[in-house]
ROMAR-937115 format. One record per residue (C-alpha): residue in one letter; z, x, y. Coordinates in pm, whole numbers, padded with zeros to 5 digits, always signed. Last residue first. Layout:
<atoms>
AZXY;...
</atoms>
This chain:
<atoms>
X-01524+00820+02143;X-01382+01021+01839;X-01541+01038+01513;X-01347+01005+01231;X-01265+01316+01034;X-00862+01288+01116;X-00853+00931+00944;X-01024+01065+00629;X-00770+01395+00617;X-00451+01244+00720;X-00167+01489+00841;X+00162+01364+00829;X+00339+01114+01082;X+00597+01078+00859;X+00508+00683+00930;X+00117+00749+00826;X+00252+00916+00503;X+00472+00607+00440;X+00170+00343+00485;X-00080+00533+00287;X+00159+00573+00053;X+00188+00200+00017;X-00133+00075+00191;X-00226-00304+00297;X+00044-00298+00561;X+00182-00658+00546;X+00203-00752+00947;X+00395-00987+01116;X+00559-01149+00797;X+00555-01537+00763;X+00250-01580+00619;X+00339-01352+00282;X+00650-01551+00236;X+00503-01750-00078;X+00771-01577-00296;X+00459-01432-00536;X+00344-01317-00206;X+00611-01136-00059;X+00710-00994-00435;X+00334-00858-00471;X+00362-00707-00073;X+00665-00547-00217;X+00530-00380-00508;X+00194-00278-00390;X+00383-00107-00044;X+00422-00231+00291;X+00642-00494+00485;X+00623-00511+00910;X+00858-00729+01046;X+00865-00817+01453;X+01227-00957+01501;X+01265-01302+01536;X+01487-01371+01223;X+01416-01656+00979;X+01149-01390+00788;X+01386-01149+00736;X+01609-01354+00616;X+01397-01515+00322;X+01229-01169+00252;X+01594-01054+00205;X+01684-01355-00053;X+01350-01332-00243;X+01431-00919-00299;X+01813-00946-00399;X+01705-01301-00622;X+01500-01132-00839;X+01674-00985-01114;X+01749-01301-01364;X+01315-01391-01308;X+01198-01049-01407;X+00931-00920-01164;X+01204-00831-00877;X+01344-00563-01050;X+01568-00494-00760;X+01548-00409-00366;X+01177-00429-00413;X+01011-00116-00182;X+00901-00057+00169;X+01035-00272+00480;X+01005-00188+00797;X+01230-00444+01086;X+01219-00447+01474;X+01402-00676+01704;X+01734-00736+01521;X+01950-00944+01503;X+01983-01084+01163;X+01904-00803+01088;X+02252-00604+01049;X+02441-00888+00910;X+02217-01012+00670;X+02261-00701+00456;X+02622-00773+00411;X+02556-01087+00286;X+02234-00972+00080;X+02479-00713-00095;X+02773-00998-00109;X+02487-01159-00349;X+02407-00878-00561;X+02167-00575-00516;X+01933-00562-00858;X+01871-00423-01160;X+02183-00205-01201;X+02185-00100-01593;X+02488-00103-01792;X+02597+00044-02075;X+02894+00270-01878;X+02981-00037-01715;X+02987-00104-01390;X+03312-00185-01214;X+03337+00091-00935;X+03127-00100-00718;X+03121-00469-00787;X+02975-00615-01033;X+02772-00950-01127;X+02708-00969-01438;X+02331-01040-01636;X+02211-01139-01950;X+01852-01034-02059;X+01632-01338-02135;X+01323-01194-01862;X+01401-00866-02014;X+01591-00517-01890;X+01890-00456-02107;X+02254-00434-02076;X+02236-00633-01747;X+02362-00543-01395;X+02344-00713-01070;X+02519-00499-00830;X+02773-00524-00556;X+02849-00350-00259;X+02522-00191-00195;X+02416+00089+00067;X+02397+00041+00448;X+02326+00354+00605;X+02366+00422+00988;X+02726+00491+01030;X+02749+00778+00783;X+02365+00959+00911;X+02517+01351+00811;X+02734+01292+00551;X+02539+01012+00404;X+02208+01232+00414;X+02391+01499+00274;X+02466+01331-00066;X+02128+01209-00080;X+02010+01547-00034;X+02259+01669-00258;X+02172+01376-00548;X+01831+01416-00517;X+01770+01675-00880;X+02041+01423-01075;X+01798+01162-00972;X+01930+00820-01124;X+01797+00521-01241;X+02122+00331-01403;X+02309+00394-01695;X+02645+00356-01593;X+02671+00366-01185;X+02978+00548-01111;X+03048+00584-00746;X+03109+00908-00602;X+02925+00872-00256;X+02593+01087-00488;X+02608+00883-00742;X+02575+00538-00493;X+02293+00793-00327;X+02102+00776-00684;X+02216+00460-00743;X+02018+00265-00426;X+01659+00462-00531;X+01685+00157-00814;X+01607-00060-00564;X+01840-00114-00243;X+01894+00101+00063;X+01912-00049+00425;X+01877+00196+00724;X+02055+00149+00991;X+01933+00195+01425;X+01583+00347+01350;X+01458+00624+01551;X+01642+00875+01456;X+01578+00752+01058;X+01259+00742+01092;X+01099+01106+01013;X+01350+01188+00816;X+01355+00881+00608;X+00980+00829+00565;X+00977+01186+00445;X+01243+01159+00159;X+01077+00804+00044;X+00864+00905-00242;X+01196+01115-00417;X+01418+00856-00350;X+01245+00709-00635;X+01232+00331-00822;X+01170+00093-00518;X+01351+00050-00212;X+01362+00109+00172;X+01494-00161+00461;X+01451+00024+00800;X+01605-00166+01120;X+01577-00129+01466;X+01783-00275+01658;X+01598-00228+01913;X+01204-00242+02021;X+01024+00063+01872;X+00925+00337+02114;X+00625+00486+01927;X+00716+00537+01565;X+00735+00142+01452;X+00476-00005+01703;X+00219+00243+01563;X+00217+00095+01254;X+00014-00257+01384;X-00241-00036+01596;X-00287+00203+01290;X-00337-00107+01062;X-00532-00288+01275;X-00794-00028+01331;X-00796+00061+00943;X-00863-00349+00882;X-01136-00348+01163;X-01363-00080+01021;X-01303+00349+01161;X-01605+00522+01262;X-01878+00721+01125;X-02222+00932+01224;X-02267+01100+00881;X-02178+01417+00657;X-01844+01442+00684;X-01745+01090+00699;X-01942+01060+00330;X-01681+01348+00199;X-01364+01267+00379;X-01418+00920+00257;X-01616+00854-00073;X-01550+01234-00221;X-01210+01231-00173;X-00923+01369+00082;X-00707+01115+00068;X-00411+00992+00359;X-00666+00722+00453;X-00632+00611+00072;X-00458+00242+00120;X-00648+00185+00511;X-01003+00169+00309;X-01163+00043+00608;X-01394+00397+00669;X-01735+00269+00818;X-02016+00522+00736;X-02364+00497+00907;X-02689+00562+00841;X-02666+00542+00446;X-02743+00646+00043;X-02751+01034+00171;X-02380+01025+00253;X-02319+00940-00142;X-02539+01238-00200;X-02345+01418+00037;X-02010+01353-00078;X-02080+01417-00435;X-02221+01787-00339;X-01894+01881-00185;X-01691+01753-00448;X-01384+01567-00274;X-01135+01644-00531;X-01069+01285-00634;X-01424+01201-00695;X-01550+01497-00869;X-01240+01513-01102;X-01454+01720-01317;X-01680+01485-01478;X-01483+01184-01561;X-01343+01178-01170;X-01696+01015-01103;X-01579+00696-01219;X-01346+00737-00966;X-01575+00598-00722;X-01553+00179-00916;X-01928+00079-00899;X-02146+00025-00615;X-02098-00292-00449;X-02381-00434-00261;X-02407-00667+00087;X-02788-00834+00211;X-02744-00910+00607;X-03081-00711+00686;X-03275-00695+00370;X-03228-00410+00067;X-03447-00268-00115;X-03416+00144-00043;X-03053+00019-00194;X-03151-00104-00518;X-03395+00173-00568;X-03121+00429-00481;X-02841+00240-00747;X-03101+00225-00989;X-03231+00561-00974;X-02899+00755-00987;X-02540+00731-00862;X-02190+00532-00892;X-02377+00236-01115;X-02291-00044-01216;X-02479-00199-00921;X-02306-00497-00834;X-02485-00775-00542;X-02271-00945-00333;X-02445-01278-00294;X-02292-01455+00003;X-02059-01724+00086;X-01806-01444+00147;X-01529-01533-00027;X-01747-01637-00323;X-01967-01332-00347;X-01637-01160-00295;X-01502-01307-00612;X-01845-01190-00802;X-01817-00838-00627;X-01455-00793-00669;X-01499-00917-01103;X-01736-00640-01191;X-01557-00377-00990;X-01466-00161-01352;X-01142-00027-01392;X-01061-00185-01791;X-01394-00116-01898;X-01423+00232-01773;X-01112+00313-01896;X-01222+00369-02213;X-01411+00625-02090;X-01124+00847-02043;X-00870+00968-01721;X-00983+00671-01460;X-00729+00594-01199;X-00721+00227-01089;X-01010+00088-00912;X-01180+00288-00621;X-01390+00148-00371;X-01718+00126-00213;X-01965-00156+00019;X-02294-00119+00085;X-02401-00311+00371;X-02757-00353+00518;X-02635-00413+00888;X-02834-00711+01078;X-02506-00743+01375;X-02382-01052+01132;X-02391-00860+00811;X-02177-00544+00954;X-01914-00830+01126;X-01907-00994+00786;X-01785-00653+00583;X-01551-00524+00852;X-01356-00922+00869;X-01415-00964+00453;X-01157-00651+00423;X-00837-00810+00509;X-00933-01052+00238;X-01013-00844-00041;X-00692-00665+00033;X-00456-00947-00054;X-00687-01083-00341;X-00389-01040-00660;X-00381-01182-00981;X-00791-01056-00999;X-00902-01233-01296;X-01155-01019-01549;X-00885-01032-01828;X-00597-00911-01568;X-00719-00731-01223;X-00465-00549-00990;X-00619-00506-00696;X-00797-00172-00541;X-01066-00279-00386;X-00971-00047-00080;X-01315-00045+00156;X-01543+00210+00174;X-01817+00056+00450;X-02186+00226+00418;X-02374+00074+00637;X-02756+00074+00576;X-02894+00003+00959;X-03160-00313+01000;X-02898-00376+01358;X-02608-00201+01323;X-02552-00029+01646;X-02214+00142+01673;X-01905+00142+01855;X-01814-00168+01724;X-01782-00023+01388;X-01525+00222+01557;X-01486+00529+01726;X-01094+00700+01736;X-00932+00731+02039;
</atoms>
């Protein structure tokens, strides 16, 4: 059992709390405040028990300077300040004077943001590599180090392997939940069980599968991963996303686990992939050689229906088409629609599909939306993860 905040005494003690900032921001708006939210429960539990909090994250991945502009936390800490009814204070900084004098200054209950972590990945990846040095200077800005960044728990960098390794830690309320929430879908889920995967790549989804597909009762494929095992059943799928490189383990898969996948029966196709693009319906073995499947079609959701309707359990990760164009986005609203009408306990994760939850206004209506995508997939292989391992245990 891992420690937690609550397993610490924060009174007039500099927390250090890395939370996942990581929204997608557009001209200084953030389009997205999911994971600011799920974080405000850590960050006003510190402030209430006296904590001086100073609060991390990454933004984006930084490669130039230029990016600097584009990735910086500017616009978290002044929305925070407002979800928080408090005056989160930015330091553009990631390390130097300002950034110590600012802290050594601090009041019980005050909160600060240091600037986006991967900043440091400028200079040698320092960051992303978990640079021994960064880690402890970062350590040396605190007392204590809360990890409720669930979306990079399977990370080994700088701000939470590093800090954890260097100071009394434990895990913040949003990590807690997540592990608690997960759990339910490895350890003895309640059946049917049913998986619903899709996205772009089989590739990111080959150790989800194995790892859940005994336990799960069908497993649902859509997204443009859906062609790649449509190839590999001998169905011709005309320019779609393919993976000539997947197509025997995909191939084998359906051998081996016939009676529990569920692919397609019909496609939405269009020549071209635009918000004016026109669009057929097809049926297997009708698509064109010039045509792109964009999403499942509506005997698909039919079909689909049929198996969770049902059912007591339900994971989904990944759009079932290209849910961000209007003429392609029916597959994805319809399922969250169904899912959401059935009593089973539903767990979505990913960016792409907690973005298509929301935009569809269903994002109340799901048990839990896992705040990290590969976070959330390497947690269900049940693979190592290096700043969830380092926590302290009770």
């Amino acid at each position: 059992m891992k420690k937690t905040i609550k397993d610490y005494n924060l009174n007039g003690k500099k927390v250090i709390i890395r939370c996942d900032f990581n929204v997608p921001i557009e001209n200084g708006i953030i389009k997205d405040e999911t994971r600011l939210k799920k974080s405000l429960r850590t960050i006003r539990y510190a402030r209430k028990n006296n904590a001086k909090v100073i609060l991390m994250s990454h933004l984006g991945r930084i490669n130039k300077e230029e990016d600097k502009q584009k990735y910086t936390l500017k616009p978290v800490a002044e929305r925070l300040s407002k979800l928080l009814r408090k005056k989160v204070t930015f330091i553009d900084q990631t390390r130097g004077e300002k950034l110590e004098k600012a802290i050594n200054n601090m009041k019980d209950k005050d909160v600060i943001l240091i600037e986006n972590t991967r900043f440091e990945d400028l200079d040698g990846k320092k960051e992303s590599s978990n640079d021994k040095m960064l880690g402890k200077y970062w350590a040396s800005l605190g007392d204590i180090f809360i990890n409720d960044a669930f979306g990079t728990i399977h990370r080994a960098h700088a701000s939470n392997l590093g800090i954890a390794s260097n100071l009394p830690n434990g895990l913040g309320f949003l990590v807690e939940n997540e592990i608690k929430k997960l759990t339910k879908l490895i350890d003895k889920p309640k059946k049917p069980y049913t998986i619903i995967l899709g996205g772009s790549k089989v590739e990111d989804k080959i150790g989800v599968i194995s790892n859940l597909i005994t336990k799960a009762d069908y497993l649902l494929i859509g997204g443009g991963m859906a062609f790649t095992f449509l190839k590999a059943a001998g169905f011709n799928i005309g320019s779609s996303l393919c993976e000539r490189e997947k197509l025997s383990y995909c191939k084998d898969l359906l051998n081996k686990y016939e009676e529990k996948i569920v692919l397609p029966i019909d496609i939405i196709t269009a020549k071209e992939i635009n918000e004016n693009a026109k669009t057929t319906e097809r049926f297997l073995g009708e698509i064109e050689e010039d045509e792109i499947g964009l999403d499942i079609g509506p005997k698909t959701t039919e079909v689909f229906k049929q198996y969770l309707d049902d059912c007591k359990t339900i994971f989904w990760n990944g759009p079932l088409g290209y849910f961000e164009l209007k003429p392609f986005q029916n597959g994805t609203k319809t399922i969250l629609d169904i899912i959401t009408k059935t009593k089973a306990y539903t767990v979505v994760g990913g960016g792409d599909t907690i973005r298509a939850a929301t935009d569809f206004n269903y994002q109340d209506k799901i048990s839990h939306i896992s705040t990290g995508g590969g976070a959330s997939l390497a947690f269900l292989e049940e693979k190592p993860l290096p700043a969830l391992d380092i926590i302290d245990e009770k």
